[in-house]
N, C-alpha and C positions, 0 to 999 in steps of 0.2 A: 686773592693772594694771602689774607689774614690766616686763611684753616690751612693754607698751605706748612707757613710759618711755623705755625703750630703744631701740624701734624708734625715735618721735620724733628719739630724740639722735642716730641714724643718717641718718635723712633730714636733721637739720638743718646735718649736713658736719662735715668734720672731727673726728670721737669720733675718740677713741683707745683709749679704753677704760673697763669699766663693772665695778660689783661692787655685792652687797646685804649690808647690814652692819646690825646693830643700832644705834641712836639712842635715848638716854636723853630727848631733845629732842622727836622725832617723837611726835604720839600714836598713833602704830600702832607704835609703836618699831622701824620698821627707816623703811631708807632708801636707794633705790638712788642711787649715785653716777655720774656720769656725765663722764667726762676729756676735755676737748679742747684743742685744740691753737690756736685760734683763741679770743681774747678777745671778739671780736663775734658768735661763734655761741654762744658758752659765754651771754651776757649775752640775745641774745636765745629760748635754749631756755629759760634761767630764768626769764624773765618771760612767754613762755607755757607753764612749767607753775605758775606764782606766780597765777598765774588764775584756770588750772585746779583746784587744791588749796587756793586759799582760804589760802594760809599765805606768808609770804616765802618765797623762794627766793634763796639767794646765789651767787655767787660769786665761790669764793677761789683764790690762786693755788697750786700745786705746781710747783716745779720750774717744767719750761717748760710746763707744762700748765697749762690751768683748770677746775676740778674744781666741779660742779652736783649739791646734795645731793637729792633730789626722796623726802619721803615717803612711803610704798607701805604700799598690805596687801599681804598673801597671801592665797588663796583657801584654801589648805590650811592646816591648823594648822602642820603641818610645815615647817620649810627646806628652799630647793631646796638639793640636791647641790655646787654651785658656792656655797653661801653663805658671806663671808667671803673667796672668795676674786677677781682680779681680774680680768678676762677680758680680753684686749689684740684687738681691733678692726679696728683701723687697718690699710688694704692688704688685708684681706680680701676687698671686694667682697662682697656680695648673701649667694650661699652660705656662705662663710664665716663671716658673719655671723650667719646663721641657726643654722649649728655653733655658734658660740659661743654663741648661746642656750641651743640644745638642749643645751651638753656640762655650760651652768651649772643643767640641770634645771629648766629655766622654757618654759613652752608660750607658742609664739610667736605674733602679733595675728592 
């Protein structure tokens, strides 16, 4: 469900960038984050994954970015490789994007 998330934030323009982090909040306790750069794509990725997940979705601001918390399982017990840390996106294009998947250890949709 994480490269799902992700892909989404991707089609929906403007990411900048993503990471999975644990969540005392989430019931699956983690939470992929999702950064963009536009207020009105940040607001409409939230509210269709806030649909999809049956739980609020916010978001908040960072800097000049606007950051979409989206809670996730994992398939594996295990954390991907990139867990924790932040994957930057933006100006990638397609392939690179896909890189940045694969280098955060997450299998892509």
């Amino acid at each position: 469900m994480v490269s799902k998330v992700i892909f989404s934030g991707f089609r929906a323009g403007s990411l900048h960038s993503f990471l999975v982090r644990r969540s005392s909040r989430a019931k699956s306790g983690m939470v992929c984050v999702c950064s963009f750069r536009s207020h009105g794509r940040a607001a409409r990725f939230a509210r269709l994954w806030a649909s999809r997940v049956g739980v609020s979705v916010a978001v908040r601001r960072q800097g000049s970015l606007f950051a979409v918390s989206v809670p996730v399982t994992l398939r594996s017990s295990r954390h991907p490789r990139g867990f924790g840390f932040c994957y930057p996106v933006s100006g990638l294009g397609v392939r690179g994007f896909f890189a940045a998947v694969g280098a955060a250890g997450l299998r892509s949709c």
